[in-house]
Every structure is written in structure tokens, then in C-alpha cells.
N, C-alpha and C positions, 0 to 999 in steps of 0.2 A: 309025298304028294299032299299037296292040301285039299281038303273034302270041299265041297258048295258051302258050305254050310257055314265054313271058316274063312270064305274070302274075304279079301282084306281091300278096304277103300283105298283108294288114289293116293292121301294122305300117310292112310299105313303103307304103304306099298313100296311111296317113294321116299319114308324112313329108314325101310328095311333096305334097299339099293344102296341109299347112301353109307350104312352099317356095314353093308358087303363091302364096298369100292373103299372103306375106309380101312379095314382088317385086310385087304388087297395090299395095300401100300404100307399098314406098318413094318417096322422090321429093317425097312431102308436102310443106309446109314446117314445119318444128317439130317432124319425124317422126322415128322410125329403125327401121330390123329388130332384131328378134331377134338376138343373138351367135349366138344356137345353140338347137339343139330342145328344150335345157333351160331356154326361159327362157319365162316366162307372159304376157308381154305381148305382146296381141294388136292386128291393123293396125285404124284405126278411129280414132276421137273421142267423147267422151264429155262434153264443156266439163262436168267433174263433178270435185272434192277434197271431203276430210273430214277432220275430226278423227278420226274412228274407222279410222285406220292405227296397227297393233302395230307400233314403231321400237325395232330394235337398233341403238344406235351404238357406232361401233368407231372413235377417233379417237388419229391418231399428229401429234403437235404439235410442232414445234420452236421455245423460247421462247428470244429471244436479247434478254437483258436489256440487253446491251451498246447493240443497236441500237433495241430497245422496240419490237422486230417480232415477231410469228409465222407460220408457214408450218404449213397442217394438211393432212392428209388426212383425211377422212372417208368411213367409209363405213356406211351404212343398209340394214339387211333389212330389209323392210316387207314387212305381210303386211296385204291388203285387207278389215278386218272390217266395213266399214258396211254392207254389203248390198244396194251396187250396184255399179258399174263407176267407176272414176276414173279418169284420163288424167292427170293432175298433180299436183305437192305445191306448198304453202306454206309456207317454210322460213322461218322467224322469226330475224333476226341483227340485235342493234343494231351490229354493223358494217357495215351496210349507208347508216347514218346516221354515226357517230362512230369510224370505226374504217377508213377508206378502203379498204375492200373489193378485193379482185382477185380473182375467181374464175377461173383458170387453166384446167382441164378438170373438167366433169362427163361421166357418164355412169351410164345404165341396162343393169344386165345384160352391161356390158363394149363397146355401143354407144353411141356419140357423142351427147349431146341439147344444145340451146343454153338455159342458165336465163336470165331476162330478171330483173332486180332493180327493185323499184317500190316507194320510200318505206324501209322495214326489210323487207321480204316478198322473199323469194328465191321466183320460181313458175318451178318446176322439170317441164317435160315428159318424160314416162313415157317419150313414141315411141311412143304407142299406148293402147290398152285394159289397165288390170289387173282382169281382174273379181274378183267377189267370194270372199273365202279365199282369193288365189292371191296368193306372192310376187315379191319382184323383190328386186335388190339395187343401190341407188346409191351412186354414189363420186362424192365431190366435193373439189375439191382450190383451197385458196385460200389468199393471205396478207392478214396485214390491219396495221396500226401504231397502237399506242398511241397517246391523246391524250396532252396536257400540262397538261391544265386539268381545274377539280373544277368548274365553273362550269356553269349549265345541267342539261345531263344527261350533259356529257362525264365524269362520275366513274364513269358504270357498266363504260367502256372506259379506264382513264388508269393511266401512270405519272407519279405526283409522289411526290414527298419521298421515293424508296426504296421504293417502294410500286409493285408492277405489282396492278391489280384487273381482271378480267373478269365481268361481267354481261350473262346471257343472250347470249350471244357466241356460242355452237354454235347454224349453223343449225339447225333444229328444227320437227318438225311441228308446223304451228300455223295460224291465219288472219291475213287481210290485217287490220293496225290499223294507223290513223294513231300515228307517230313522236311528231309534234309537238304539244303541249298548252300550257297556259300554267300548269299546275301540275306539282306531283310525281306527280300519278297513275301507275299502272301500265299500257303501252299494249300489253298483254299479252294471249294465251289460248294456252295451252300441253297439249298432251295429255302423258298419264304414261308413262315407257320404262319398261319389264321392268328391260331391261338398259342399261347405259354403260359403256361401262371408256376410258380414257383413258389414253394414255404421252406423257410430257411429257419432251424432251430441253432442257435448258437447257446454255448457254456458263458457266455458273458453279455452280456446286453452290449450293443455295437451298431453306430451306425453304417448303414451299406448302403452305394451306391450303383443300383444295377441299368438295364437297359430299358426296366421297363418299371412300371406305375407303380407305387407301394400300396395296397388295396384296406391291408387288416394289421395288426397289429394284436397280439394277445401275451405277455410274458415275455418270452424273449424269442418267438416265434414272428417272424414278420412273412409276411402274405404278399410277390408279385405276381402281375399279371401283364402283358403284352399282346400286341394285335400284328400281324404279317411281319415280321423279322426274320431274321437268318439266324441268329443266335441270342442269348442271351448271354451276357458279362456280366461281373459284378466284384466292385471293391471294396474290402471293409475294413476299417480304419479306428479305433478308439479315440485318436486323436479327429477323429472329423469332424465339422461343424457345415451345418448348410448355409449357402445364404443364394434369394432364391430371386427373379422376377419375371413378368411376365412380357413377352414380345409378339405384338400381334398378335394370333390364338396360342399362340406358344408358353406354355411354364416354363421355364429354365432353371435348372438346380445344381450349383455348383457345390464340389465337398472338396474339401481342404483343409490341411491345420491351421495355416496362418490367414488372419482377416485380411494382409493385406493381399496374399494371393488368390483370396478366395474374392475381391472384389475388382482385380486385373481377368481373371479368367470370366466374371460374368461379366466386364465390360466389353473384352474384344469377342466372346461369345454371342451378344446382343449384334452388336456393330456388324460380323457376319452373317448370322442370321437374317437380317433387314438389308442387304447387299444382296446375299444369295437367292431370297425367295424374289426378289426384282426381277431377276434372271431365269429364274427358274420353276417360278410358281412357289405356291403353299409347304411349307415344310411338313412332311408325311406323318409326324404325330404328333399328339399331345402335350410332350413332356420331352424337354430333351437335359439330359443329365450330364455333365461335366465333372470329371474325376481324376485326383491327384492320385499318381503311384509313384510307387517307390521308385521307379528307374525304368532302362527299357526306351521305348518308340512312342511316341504319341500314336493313336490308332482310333480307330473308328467300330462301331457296333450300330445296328440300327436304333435310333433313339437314344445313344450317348457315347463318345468319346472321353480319351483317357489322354493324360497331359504328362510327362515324368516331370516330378519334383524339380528334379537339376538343370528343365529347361531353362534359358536366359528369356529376362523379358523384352529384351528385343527380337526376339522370335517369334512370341507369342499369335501376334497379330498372322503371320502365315502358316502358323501351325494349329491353329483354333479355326481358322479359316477353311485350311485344307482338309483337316477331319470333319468339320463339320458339311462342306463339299460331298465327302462320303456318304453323306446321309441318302441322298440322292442317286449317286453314283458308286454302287455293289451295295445299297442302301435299298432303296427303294426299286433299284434294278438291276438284278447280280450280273455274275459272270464269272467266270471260270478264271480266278484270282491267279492260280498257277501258272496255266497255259496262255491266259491272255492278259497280261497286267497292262497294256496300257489301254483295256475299255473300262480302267474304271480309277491305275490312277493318272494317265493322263489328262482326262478332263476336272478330276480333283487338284491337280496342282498349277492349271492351268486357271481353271476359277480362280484360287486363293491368290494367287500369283495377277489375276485380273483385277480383282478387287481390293486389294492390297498395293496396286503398281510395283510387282517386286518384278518382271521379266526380266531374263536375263539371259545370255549365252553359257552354254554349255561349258566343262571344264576338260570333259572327254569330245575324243573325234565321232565324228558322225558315224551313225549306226543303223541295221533295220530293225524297225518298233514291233516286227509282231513273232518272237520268239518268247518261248518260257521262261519263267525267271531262272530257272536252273542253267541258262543260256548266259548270263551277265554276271561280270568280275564282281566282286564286291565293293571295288571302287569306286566301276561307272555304271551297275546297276540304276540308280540316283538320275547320274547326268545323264543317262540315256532315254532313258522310259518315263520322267517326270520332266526333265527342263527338255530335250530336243522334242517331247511330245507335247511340251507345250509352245515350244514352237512351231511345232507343225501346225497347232491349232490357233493358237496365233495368227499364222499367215493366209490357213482356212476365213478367218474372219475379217480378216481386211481385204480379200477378193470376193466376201458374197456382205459384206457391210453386216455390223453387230444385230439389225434387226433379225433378217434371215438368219444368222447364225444362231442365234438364243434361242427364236424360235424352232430350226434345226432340234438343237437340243432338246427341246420340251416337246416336242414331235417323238424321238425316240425313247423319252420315258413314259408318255403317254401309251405308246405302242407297247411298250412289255414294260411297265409296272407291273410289282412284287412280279415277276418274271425272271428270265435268265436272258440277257442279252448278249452280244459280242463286239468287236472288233470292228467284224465286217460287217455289222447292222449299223454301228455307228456312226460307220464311213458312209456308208449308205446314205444315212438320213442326211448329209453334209453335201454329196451328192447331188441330193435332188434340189438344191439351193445354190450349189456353185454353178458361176458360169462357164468357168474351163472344165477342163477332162480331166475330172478329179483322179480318176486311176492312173491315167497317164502322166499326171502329175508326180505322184505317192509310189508308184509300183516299184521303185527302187529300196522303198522307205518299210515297204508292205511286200515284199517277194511273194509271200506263201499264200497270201489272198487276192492280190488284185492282180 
């Protein structure tokens, strides 16, 4: 019993409460306290994650080209916007499949938690409740090694030919998708950070080209930083060379070994860009970065795309077009890359393919457009979900005429910039601009949504 004498203010009171409620909950399994009475995570369970977590990452990487290893720390502010209570994250790393993962120590708040990894999904326990608006801050600390093969899907983690490439490598808030498919699909859903900044220490002084802005430079330590993306990439090349210019507010920085590729990739770079933003409005950053690899897919990152070496230059033109299309589309407006690949690439390859005059008919028989990629041959993955969806959008635009239509478009990125978009929002906003019954048109095309 405590005396008068030793009562304890509001402040003390509601110290000692949360001391009790926090020695209540140790012990759990999967749990941990609080470091300290600054920290928001409360004792409890909530089997609750979201995309709607605000993530600052702040990563210190050590790239030792010698060995084709890296060694990271990370660490994440996350601040609880979905508007309930979550207890865990979903960290999206294809080093969890192609990149032999070690995660060394995580922790919340400067408390110990054990992440469990299942498929590509790192599911990372809080230690408790973070409700809603309230932050926390995690650190995670892993290495991981280079592939050696461009085969499969090992190109998006590999060092070959002098070429180290990383793709979607930073775990990252995201949901559980299956890894493995039997096409190229994208087995992706990514939320957008504010913030990134990344310091990258390498064994060799190297040029790298990642997704976002080079800030610092000191020895052989170089300094990025980024503003609302989904990821950060980055490729680094001994052999590289920049060569750079500017497009409307846009910088553009092409790396490659040879001069001559390095000034085909910034000409049809340019040419799309000044196409694209006609259509589409202002391209979403500052800096958009253009990057030769070793082999693999051409592919898209917010703020820069990647070209494989052994592309022919008569593709160029639809293949710089189409990633850079991306920018915009799971760019600047995600979407659930797995589940629904044609809200982000049919209207990518349907741009590139506009601006470019490449349209064309299909090579597979007609299909419906809103299934998973794990749903498509490996064949007609391709002709199904890129050229019959851009036919669909094709024929969209010649019943509500190109004005409506673009503007359409620019209506649904305006709506969910850095956001998560769909499918069925797409159609939506095409919709409200057609003059026929768009669903009744589509519903054959669309079973599952319209």
C-alpha cells in the first residue's frame, strides 16, 4: 500500500501502468517489450499488417564486388496509417528466393523480435500492438550473395559479365506473393516510401546506377537518396560510363559501356519521355536513370529502368518506351503486380506501342485479362496481358476519341498517386468517359470484376 505521503502524479502513475501492462505481456512467443516509454508498441496481438504503413528507409550497405556479397543494415520508421492496429510487417526481398538470405539480427524499437521468412515475404513481428498514427522504428540487419546466372529469374539478383544488378532486393513493405510462376510476370505489390537514402561502401571505387539521386560522395562510399518510390534498384558496372541530358525538368542518365549504346539509349529515352509526359502529364521525378545489365528483361523502377545488353536496336524504341511508361504506371501508381498485371502492364504497353506505332494483333487466341500471372502459359503470358490489352485499350480510345481517353488516364493517376490502384479503378475511370456500357462491353474480357 502506498502512504499519502508517497503518492505519485499522473505522469508517475501512468509510467508505472505501462511497466505493469508491459511485464504482462513479456514472455509471449514472438513478443518483446518496449526498449523504453518512448516507444508505441503496445503488449497484445492483433494477427493484423497492411500496406497502409508510411516507411522511411535508411540503408547502410557494404558491396564487395571482389566477393559478389553484401552486408546491409536497415533501418525503417514506420508510422501506422491504415486505421487499425497491426502487429507485423511483410517485407518483400527476392533474396529471400535467389539471393541466399542471412538475416542476422532484427529488432523493434531497439527490442529483439524473430522474423520468420516464407517464400520471398520476410513477416516481421512488431512485439506487440502499433495502433493507429503511432510509430515504431525497425532495424534489420542481413547479408545476402550474388547469383551467377541470368537464367530463370536469377537476373534480377546476379553478378555476370561485370555486371553486379539488384532488383527489389531491399526488404520492403509489401504483401505475401508467390515467387515462383512460369512466366515473367511481376510477383510483386509494393507501397510508395516518402523517403530512401541509401550509402553504399564498395571494395573498389565503381560506378552505380540506381533509382534514385547520388547526393554525397566520400572515398568510395557514395550517398543515395529518393522521394515516394516502391523500391530502390541499383547497377554497378566498372565498365560504365555516363552520358547525361536534360528533358524538360527532367536530368537523364544513361550508363553503359559502349558510347555508342550509351547514346541510342539516351536518344530513344528522350523521344519517349517528350511523347509520354504529352499524354500523361510531368514525369514524377527529377532524375530518371537508364541502365545496361548483363541480360534478363528490360524492367522498370520508379525513377529508372534497366535495358539488357543483348537487346537488338531495333527494339529499342518499344522497349525504352514501355519501361519508361512504367514510371507512371506501378510507378507513380502501384498495384498488385501479381494479382492484377494488366492495371499496370497493359496501359504500359499499350502507350509504348501508341507512341511508337507498333499495334499489332495478338499471336495467342483471345483470353480474359484479369487473372494472376500464375494463371498464363509462358508463351502467351506476353500476347495476352500486353498486346490483347492493348487492344482492349485501343478500341477503348477510338469509341470515347484520344481526348477523353488521356485525359481518362490522367484522372486515374491523379486519383491514387503514390497510391495503390487496380483494375477495376482503371476501368472505372474509362467508364465515366465511354459512351457505350463499358462493362457490358468488357465482362467477357473481365469475368471476375465487371
Amino acid at each position: 500500500m502506498l502512504r499519502r505521503s508517497s503518492r505519485l502524479h499522473r505522469p508517475a502513475l501512468l509510467a508505472l501502468v505501462a511497466t505493469i501492462l508491459a511485464g504482462l505481456g513479456a514472455g509471449a512467443p514472438g513478443t518483446a517489450t518496449p526498449a523504453s516509454a518512448a516507444s508505441a508498441i503496445l503488449p497484445g496481438s492483433a494477427d493484423r499488417t497492411s500496406l497502409d504503413v508510411e516507411a522511411r528507409y535508411d540503408v547502410r550497405m557494404t558491396l564487395r564486388l571482389a566477393t559478389g556479397t553484401i552486408s546491409v543494415v536497415e533501418a525503417i520508421t514506420i508510422t501506422n496509417r491504415s486505421g487499425g492496429p497491426i502487429d507485423r510487417l511483410e517485407l518483400n526481398s527476392v533474396l529471400a528466393r535467389i539471393g541466399s538470405l542471412r538475416i542476422t539480427s532484427a529488432a523493434v524499437d531497439g527490442v529483439a523480435v524473430r522474423p520468420t521468412i516464407s517464400d520471398q515475404t520476410i513477416r516481421l513481428p512488431l512485439g506487440g500492438i502499433l495502433p493507429p498514427d503511432a510509430s515504431a522504428t525497425v532495424r534489420l540487419s542481413f547479408g545476402a550473395r550474388f547469383g551467377a546466372r541470368l537464367d530463370a529469374s536469377r537476373w534480377l539478383f546476379t553478378s555476370y559479365g561485370g555486371t553486379w544488378a539488384a532488383y527489389r532486393w531491399l526488404p520492403w513493405i509489401s504483401r505475401a506473393r508467390r515467387f515462383d510462376r512460369v512466366n515473367h510476370g511481376d510477383p510483386f505489390i509494393t507501397a510508395s516510401s516518402p523517403f530512401v537514402r541509401l550509402a553504399v561502401t564498395t571494395d573498389r571505387v565503381v560506378p552505380i546506377a540506381t533509382s534514385g539521386r547520388r547526393v554525397a560522395v566520400t572515398g568510395r562510399t557514395q550517398v543515395f537518396e529518393a522521394t515516394d518510390v516502391r523500391d530502390l534498384t541499383f547497377v554497378a558496372d566498372l565498365g560504365f560510363r555516363a552520358l547525361a541530358s536534360t528533358v524538360g525538368a527532367t536530368r537523364v542518365l544513361v550508363y553503359a559501356r559502349s558510347a555508342g549504346r550509351r547514346a541510342a539509349l539516351l536518344r530513344e529515352a528522350g523521344r519517349a519521355l517528350v511523347r509520354l509526359e504529352r499524354l500523361l502529364g510531368p514525369y514524377p521525378w527529377r532524375v530518371l536513370t537508364v541502365a545496361e545489365t548483363a541480360g534478363g528483361y528490360a524492367v522498370e523502377s520508379p525513377g529508372a529502368i534497366w535495358i539488357p545488353r543483348g537487346a537488338a536496336s531495333t527494339r529499342l524504341p518499344w522497349l525504352v518506351s514501355h519501361e519508361i511508361a512504367h514510371q507512371w504506371f506501378y510507378g507513380l501508381v502501384g498495384s498488385d503486380q501479381a494479382n492484377q498485371p494488366f492495371a499496370d502492364e497493359a496501359p504500359a504497353d499499350y502507350l509504348a506501342r501508341y507512341v511508337t506505332g507498333s499495334l499489332r494483333a495478338s499471336r495467342c487466341a483471345r483470353d480474359e485479362l484479369d487473372r494472376s500471372i500464375y494463371a498464363y502459359t509462358t508463351s502467351c503470358y506476353f500476347e495476352i496481358i500486353y498486346v490483347q490489352g492493348s487492344q482492349v485499350l485501343e478500341a477503348i480510345r477510338r469509341r470515347t476519341g484520344s481526348s477523353a481517353f488521356f485525359g481518362a488516364l490522367r484522372t486515374y493517376l491523379a486519383e491514387h498517386r503514390n497510391g495503390i490502384g487496380s483494375t477495376r479503378q482503371l476501368l472505372a475511370a474509362f467508364d465515366a468517359v465511354d459512351p457505350t456500357d463499358l462493362a457490358a462491353r468488357l465482362r467477357s474480357r473481365f469475368p471476375r470484376i465487371l
